[in-house]
C-alpha positions in Angstrom: 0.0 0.0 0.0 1.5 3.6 -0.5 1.9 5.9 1.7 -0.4 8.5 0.1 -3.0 5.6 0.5 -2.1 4.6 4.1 -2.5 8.7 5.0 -5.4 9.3 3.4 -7.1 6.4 5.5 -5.4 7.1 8.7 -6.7 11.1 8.2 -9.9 10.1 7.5 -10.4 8.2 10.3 -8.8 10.8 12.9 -11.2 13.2 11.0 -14.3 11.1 11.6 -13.2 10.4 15.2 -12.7 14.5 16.1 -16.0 14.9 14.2 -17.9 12.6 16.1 -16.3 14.4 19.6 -17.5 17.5 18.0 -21.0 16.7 17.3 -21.2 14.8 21.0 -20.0 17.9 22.6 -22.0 20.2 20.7 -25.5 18.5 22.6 -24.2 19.7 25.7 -23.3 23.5 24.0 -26.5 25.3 25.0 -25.3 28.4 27.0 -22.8 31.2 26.2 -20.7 29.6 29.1 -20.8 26.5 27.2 -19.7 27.7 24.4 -17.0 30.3 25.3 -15.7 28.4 28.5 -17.3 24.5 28.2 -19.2 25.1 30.8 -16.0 25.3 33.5 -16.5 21.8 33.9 -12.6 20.5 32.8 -10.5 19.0 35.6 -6.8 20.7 36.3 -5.6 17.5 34.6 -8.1 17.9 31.7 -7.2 21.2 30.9 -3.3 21.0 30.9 -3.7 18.4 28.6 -5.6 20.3 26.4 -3.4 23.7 27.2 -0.5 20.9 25.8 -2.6 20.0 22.9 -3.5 24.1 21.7 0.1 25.2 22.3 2.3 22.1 20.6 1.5 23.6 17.7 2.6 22.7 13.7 4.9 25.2 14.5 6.5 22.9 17.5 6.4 19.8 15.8 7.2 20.6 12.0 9.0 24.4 12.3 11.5 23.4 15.4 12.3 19.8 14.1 13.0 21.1 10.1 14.4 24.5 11.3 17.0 22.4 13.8 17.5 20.0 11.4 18.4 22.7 8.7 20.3 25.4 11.5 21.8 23.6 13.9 21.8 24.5 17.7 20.1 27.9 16.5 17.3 26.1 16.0 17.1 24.4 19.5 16.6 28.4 20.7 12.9 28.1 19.6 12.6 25.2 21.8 13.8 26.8 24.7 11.9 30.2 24.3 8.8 28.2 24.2 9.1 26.5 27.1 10.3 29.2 29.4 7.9 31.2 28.2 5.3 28.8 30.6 7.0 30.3 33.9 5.6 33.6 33.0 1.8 32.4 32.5 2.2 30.8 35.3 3.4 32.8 37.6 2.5 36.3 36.7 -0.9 35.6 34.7 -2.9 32.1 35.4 -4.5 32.3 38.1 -5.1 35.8 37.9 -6.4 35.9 35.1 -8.7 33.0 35.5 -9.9 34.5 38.6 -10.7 38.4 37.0 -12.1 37.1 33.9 -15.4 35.3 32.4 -14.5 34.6 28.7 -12.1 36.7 27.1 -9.0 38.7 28.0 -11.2 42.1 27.6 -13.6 41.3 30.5 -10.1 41.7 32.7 -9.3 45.1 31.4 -12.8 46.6 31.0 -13.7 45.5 34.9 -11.8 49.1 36.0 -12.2 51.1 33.0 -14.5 52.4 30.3 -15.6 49.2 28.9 -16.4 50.1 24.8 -12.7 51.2 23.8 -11.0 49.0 25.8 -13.0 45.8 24.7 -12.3 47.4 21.1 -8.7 47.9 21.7 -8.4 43.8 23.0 -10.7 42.5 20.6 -8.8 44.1 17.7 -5.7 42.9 19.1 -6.9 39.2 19.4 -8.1 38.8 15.9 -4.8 40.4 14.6 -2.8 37.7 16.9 -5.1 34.4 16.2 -4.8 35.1 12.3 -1.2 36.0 12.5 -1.3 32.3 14.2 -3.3 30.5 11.9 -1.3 31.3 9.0 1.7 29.3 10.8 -0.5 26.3 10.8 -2.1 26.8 7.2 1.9 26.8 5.9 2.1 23.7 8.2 -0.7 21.6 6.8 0.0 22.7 2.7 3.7 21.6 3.2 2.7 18.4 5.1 -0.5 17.1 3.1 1.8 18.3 -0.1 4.5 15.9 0.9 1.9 13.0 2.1 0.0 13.1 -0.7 2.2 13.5 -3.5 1.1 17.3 -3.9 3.9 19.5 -6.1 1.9 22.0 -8.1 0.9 25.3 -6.6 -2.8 24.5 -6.8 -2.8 21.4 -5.4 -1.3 23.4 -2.2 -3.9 25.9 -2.2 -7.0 23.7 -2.2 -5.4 21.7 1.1 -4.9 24.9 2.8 -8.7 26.1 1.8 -9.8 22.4 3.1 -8.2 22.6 6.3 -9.4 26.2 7.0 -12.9 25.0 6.0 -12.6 21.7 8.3 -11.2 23.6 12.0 -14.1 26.3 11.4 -16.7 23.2 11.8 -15.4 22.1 14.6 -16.0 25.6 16.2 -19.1 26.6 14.5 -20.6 23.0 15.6 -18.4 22.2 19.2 -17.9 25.1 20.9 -15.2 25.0 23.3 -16.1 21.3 24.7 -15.5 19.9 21.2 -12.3 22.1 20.6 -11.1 21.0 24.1 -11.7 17.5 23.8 -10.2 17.9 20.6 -7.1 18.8 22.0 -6.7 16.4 24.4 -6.6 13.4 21.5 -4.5 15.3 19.8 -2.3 15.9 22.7 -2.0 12.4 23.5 -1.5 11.2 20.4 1.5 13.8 19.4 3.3 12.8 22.6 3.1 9.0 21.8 3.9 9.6 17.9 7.2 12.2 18.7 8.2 9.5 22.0 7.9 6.5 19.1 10.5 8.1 16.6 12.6 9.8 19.1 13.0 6.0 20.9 13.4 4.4 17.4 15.7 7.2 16.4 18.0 6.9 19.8 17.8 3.0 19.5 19.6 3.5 15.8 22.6 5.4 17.2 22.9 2.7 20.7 21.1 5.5 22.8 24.6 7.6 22.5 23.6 11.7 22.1 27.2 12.1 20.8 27.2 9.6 18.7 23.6 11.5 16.8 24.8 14.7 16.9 28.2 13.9 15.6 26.7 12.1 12.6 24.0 14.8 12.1 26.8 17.6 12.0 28.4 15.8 9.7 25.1 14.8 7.2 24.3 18.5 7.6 27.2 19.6 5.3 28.2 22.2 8.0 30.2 20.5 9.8 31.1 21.8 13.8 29.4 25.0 12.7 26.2 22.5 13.1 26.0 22.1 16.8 27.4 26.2 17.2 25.4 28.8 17.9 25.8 31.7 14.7 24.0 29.7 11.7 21.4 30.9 11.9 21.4 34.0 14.2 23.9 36.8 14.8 26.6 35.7 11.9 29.0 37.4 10.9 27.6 38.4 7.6 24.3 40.4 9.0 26.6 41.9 11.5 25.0 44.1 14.4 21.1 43.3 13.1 22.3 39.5 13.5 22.7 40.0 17.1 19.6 42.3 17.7 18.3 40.2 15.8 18.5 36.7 18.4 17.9 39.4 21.7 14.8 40.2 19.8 13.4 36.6 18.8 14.6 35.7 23.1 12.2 38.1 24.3 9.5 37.5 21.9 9.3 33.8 22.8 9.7 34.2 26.3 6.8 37.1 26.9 4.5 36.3 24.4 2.8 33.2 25.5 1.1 35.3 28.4 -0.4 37.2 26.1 -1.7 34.8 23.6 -5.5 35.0 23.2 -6.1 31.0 22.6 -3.8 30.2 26.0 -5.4 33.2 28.1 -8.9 31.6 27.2 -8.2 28.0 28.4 -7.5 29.3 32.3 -11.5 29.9 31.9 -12.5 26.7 31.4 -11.3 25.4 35.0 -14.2 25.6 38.2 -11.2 27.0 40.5 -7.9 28.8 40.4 -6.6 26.2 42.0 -7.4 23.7 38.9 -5.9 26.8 37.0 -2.8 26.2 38.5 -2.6 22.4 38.2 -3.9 22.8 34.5 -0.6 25.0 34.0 1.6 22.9 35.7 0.6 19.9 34.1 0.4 21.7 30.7 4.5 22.6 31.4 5.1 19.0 32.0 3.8 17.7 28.6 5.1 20.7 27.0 8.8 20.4 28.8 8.6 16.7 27.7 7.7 17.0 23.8 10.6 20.3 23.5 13.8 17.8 24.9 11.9 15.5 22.2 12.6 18.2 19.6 16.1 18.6 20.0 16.3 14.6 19.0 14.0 14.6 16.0 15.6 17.9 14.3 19.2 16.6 14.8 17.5 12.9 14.4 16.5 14.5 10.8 19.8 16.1 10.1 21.4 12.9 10.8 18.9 10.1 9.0 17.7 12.1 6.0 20.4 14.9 5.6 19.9 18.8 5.5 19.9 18.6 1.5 17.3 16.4 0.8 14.8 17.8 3.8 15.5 21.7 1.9 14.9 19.8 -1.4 11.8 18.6 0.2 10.6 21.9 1.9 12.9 25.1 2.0 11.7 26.1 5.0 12.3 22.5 6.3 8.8 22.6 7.7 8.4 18.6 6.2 11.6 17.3 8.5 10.0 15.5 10.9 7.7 13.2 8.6 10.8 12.5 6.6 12.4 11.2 9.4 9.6 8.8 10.5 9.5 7.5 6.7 13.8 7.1 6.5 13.7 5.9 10.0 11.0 3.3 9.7 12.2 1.9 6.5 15.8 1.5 8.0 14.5 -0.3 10.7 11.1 -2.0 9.6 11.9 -1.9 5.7 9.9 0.0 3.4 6.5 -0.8 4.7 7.2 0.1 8.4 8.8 3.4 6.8 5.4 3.9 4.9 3.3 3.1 8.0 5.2 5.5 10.1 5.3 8.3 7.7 1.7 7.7 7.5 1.1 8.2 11.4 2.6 10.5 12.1 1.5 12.6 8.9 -1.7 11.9 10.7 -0.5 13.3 14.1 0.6 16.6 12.7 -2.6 17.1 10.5 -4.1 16.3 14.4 -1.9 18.4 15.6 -3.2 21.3 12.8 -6.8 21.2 13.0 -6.7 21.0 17.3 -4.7 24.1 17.6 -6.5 26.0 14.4 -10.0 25.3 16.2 -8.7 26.9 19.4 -7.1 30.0 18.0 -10.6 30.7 15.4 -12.8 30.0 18.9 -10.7 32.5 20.6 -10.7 35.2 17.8 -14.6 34.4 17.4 -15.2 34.3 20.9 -13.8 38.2 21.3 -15.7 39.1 18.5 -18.9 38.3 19.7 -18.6 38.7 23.3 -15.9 42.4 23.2 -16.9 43.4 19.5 -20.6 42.5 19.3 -21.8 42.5 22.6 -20.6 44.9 24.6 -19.2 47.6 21.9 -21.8 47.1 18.9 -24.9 46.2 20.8 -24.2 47.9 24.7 -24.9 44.4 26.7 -28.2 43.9 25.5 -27.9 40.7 23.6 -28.9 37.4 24.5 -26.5 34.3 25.1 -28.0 32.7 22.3 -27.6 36.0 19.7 -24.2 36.2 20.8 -23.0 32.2 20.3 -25.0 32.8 17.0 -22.7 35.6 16.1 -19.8 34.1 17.3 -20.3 31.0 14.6 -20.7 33.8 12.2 -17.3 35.1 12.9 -15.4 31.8 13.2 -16.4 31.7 9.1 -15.1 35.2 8.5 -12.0 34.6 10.6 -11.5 31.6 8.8 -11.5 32.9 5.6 -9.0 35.7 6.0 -6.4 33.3 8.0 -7.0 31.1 4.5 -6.5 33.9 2.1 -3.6 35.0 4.1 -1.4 32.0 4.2 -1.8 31.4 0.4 1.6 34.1 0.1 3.2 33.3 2.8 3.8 29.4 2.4 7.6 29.7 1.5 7.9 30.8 5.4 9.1 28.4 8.2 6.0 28.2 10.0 7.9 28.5 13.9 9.3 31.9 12.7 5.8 32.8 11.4 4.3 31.6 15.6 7.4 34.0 16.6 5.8 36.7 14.9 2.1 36.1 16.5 4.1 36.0 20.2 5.9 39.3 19.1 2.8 40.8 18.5 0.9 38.9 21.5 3.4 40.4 23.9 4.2 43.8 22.3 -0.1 44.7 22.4 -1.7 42.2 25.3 1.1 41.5 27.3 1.4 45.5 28.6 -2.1 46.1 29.1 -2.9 42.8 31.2 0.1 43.1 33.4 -0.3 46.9 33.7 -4.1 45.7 34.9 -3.5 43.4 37.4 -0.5 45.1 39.2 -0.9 48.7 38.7 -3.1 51.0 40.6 -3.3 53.8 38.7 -3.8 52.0 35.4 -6.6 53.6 33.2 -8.8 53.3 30.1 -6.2 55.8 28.1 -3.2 53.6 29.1 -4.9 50.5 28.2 -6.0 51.2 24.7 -2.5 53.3 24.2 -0.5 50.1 25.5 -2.7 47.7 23.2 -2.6 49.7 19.8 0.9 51.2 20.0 1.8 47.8 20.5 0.3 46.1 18.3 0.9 48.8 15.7 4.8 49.3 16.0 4.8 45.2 15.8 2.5 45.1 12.7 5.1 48.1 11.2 7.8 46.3 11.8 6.9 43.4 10.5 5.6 44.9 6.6 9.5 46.5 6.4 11.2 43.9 7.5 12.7 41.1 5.4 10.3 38.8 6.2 7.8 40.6 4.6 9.7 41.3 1.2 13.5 41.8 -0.4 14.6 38.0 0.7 14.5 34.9 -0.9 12.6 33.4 1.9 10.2 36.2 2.3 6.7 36.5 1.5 7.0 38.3 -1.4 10.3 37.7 -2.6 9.8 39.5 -6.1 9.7 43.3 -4.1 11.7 44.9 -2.0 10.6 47.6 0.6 11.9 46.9 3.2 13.3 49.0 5.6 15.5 47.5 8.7 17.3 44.5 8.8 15.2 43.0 11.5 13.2 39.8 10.9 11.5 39.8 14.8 10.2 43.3 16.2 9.9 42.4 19.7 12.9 43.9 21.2 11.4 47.7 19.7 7.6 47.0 19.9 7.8 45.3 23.1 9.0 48.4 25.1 7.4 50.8 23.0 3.9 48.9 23.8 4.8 49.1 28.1 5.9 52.9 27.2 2.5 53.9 25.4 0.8 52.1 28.5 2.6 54.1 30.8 2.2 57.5 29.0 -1.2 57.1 27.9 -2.2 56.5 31.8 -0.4 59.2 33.6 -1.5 61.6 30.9 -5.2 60.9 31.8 -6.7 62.1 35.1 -8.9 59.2 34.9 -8.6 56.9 38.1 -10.9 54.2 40.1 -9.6 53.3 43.4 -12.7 51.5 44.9 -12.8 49.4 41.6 -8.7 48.5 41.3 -9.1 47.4 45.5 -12.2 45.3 43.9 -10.1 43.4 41.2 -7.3 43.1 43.4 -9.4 41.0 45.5 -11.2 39.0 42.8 -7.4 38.5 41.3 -6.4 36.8 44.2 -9.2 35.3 45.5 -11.1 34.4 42.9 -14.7 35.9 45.0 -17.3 36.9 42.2 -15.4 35.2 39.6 -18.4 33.7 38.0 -20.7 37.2 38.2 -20.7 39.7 35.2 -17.4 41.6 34.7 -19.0 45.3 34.0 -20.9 47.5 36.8 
C-alpha cells in the first residue's frame, strides 16, 4: 500500500473520530458559558492536557524539528523560548487571570475602566494575533499534506490549505469549546506517543549515545562543527550588528508572548477553580517540557537520517523534516513498509496536531468578536446568550476565511518563525495592558488602549519593512523589496514601546478608580465573584 494511500485512511479516520467528539459535545453546548468556556466543567488535569494539545502547535512539531535540522543549535533556541515562556503564564498571569475574567482577556481590562474602547482595543488585538497564528499552521498543513499526498503544483497546495481552514471552522461553529477542548486532548496524547515513538526508534539507531547522533548529524548537515554552534542561523558574521539584535529580539519575543496569547489566556477559563488553573498550568508545562527535549532529538535525528539537503529539497523552509524522518527511519528499521506506516502516522499526528490548535485560536478570535466586539461595543450588553453564540459562529467563518487567504503568500515561510511573529505581536499589544491591569493602581482606560494599539501597531510596522515581509528569498513576497531595517523579529522595539505607550497614555489621563482596582485586586487573588458579570 502507499503511503499516500495509508495517509489518506489514517486522516480520514482521525477526522471522523474528532468529528464525532465535536457533534457529542455540541448537545451539551447550549449556554454562552458552554460555548465560550465549556461550561467550567474541565478538571486541572483535563485542561493542561488540552493547554499541551493548543500550544504544541505545527509550529512545535514541524518548524522546530525542520528548522534544527536545517540550523543547527540555533534552531534548538525556539525550543527553549517556548518552554520558558510557561514560567511567566504561570506565575504572573494564570490564576489571575482565570480568577478576574469570564470569557475573554477584555472582561479583565474593561472591569476598572471604560468598557467600549478597551474591549475594542483587545478585541482588535486578538483577531490580529489568532490570524497572525493560523497562517503558521495553514503553511504547516499545505507543506505536510503536499509531501503525504504527493502534492507538487501550486494549486494542489492551495485547495489543502482552503480544506483545512474550511474543516477547523466546523469544529467551532458545531463544538464550541467542549468539542475544541476534547479535541485537543486526543490530539495531545496522540502527538506525545507519535514524537516518544521516533525519538525512541531514532535513539535505538545510534545505541542511545547523544554524541554519537549529533556527531553524525553535524556531519550529514554539510556544515560541519558550525552545526552544533550557535551563529548559523542568528547573529553571523555576515548580518553583523542586526544578527545579534536580531537573536535578543526573537529571546524576548518567545519568552513574553505566550502570556499574552489569546487562545492560551482563554483556556484558564474553562477550570471551576484557580486552583485547577494552577494544576492545569503545571501539568500543561510537564507535557510541554517533555515534547521540546523530544525536539532537539528529531531535528538533529532528521539532520542525521535524511540529511539537510534532501529535507531543503523537500521543503525550504524545512517545515516537512520530521515526517521525513519517521519514513527514513521506519524503513531502516522495519523496511519500506514500516517506513510507509510511520510516515503515514505521524503525517496523521501533525494534520491532528493542525486542525486541534487552528480550532482553538478561530474560537478565541470568534469568541472576542462576539462577546468584546458585538456585545458589549456594537450592541451595549443587551444581547442574549444565544444571539451572541449565533454571532460568534458567524465570525469563526469570516476569521477563517481571512487566515485562508492570508497563508496562500506566505507558504515559503518556516512556519515557527511565522508563531514567533504572533508571540511578538501577542506580547508587544496584550502583554502591557494585562500586566499593567492586574498590578498597577493607577492603570486607566487611556493607558490600556494606548498600550494595546501602540503595541500592536509598532509590531505590525515592523513586521511589513522587515525582510520577512519582502527583499529576501525566503520572504513572503520575494519578487519586491521595501523593506526597511534589517530586522526579521520586532519584539525587542515594539515590546517596550507597547509598556511605554501604557505608561504614558495613563499618567496623561486624570482618569482613576480606586474602589474598583481594590475590587479586582481581590477577585485577582481570591477568585470571589469570579463567576458574576465583569461590567458594573
Amino acid at each position: 500500500m502507499k503511503h499516500e494511500t495509508l495517509a489518506t485512511i489514517l486522516f480520514l479516520v482521525f477526522v471522523a473520530g474528532t468529528l464525532a467528539i465535536t457533534f457529542w459535545a455540541s448537545r451539551n453546548t447550549k449556554t454562552a458559558t458552554d460555548f465560550y468556556a465549556g461550561g467550567r466543567s474541565f478538571s486541572g488535569v483535563q485542561n493542561g492536557l488540552a493547554i499541551g494539545g493548543d500550544y504544541m502547535s505545527a509550529a512545535s512539531f514541524l518548524g522546530i524539528a525542520g528548522i534544527i535540522a536545517l540550523s543547527g543549535y540555533d534552531g534548538f533556541l525556539y525550543s527553549i523560548g517556548f518552554l520558558v515562556a510557561w514560567l511567566v503564564a504561570l506565575l504572573l498571569v494564570a490564576e489571575l487571570m482565570r480568577n478576574s475574567g469570564k470569557f475573554t482577556m477584555a472582561d479583565v481590562l474593561a472591569f476598572r475602566m471604560s468598557p467600549r474602547p478597551v474591549r475594542t482595543a483587545a478585541g482588535v488585538s486578538t483577531i490580529v494575533v489568532s490570524i497572525f497564528y493560523l497562517l503558521a499552521q495553514m503553511v504547516g498543513a499545505g507543506a505536510l499534506v503536499g509531501l503525504l499526498l504527493g502534492i507538487t503544483s501550486e494549486s494542489g497546495k492551495v485547495w489543502t490549505i482552503i480544506a483545512v481552514g474550511l474543516l477547523m471552522v466546523i469544529y467551532v461553529v458545531i463544538g464550541g469549546m467542549k468539542g475544541t477542548t476534547w479535541v485537543q486532548i486526543v490530539k495531545a496524547v496522540m502527538l506525545m506517543t507519535g514524537a516518544a515513538l521516533v525519538t525512541l526508534l531514532v535513539l535505538g539507531k545510534f545505541g542511545f549515545n547523544l554524541s554519537t547522533l549529533l556527531g553524525d548529524a553535524a556531519a550529514q548537515s554539510g556544515k560541519g562543527d558550525a552545526f552544533l554552534n550557535a551563529g548559523l542561523k542568528y547573529g553571523t558574521e555576515a548580518q553583523g550588528i542586526w544578527g545579534k539584535i536580531d537573536l535578543i529580539s526573537l529571546g524576548l519575543a518567545l519568552v513574553l508572548g505566550t502570556a499574552g496569547l489569546p487562545h492560551i489566556l482563554i483556556r484558564f477559563y474553562t477550570v471551576p477553580t484557580a486552583k485547577d488553573a494552577r494544576k492545569s498550568v503545571m501539568w500543561g508545562i510537564g507535557i510541554i517540557g517533555v515534547f521540546y527535549l523530544l525536539t532537539l532529538v528529531l531535528g538533529f535525528g532528521a539532520a542525521a537520517v535524511v540529511g539537510s539537503e534532501k529535507i531543503a529539497a523537500a521543503n525550504a523552509a524545512g517545515n516537512t523534516a520530521a515526517p521525513q524522518l519517521a519514513e527514513a527511519i521506519g524503513a531502516d528499521i522495519f523496511g519500506e513498509v514500516g517506513g510507509t506506516i510511520l510516515l503515514a502516522v505521524i503525517a496523521a499526528v501533525a494534520f491532528a496536531t493542525i486542525l486541534a490548535v487552528v480550532a482553538g485560536l478561530t474560537l478565541a478570535s470568534s469568541s472576542s468578536f462576539a462577546h468584546d466586539l458585538y456585545a458589549h461595543v456594537f450592541k451595549k450588553g443587551q444581547v442574549t446568550d444565544k444571539e451572541e453564540v449565533r454571532v460568534a459562529r458567524i465570525a469563526a467563518f469570516v476569521i477563517g476565511a481571512i487566515a485562508i487567504a492570508l497563508a496562500i503568500p506566505a507558504q515559503s515561510l518556516n512556519v515557527a518563525f511565522l508563531v514567533a511573529l504572533a508571540f511578538a505581536v501577542a506580547a508587544s499589544g496584550n502583554l502591557p495592558a494585562i500586566l499593567y491591569s492586574l498590578f498597577w493602581k493607577r492603570f486607566n482606560t487611556a493607558g490600556a488602549v494606548s498600550a494595546i494599539y501602540g503595541g500592536l501597531i509598532s509590531a505590525l510596522v515592523l513586521v511589513i519593512f522587515s525582510p520577512a515581509v519582502s527583499g529576501a528569498k525566503t520572504a513572503m513576497f520575494p519578487d519586491v523589496d521595501f523593506h526597511l531595517i534589517e530586522l526579521s523579529n520586532p519584539g525587542i522595539f515594539s515590546i517596550p514601546i507597547g509598556f511605554l505607550c501604557g505608561y504614558l497614555g495613563t499618567i496623561f489621563s486624570k482618569e482613576y478608580n480606586a474602589s474598583k482596582y481594590a475590587e479586582i485586586e481581590v477577585r485577582s487573588l481570591t477568585g470571589v465573584g469570579a463567576e458574576q458579570a465583569t461590567e458594573h
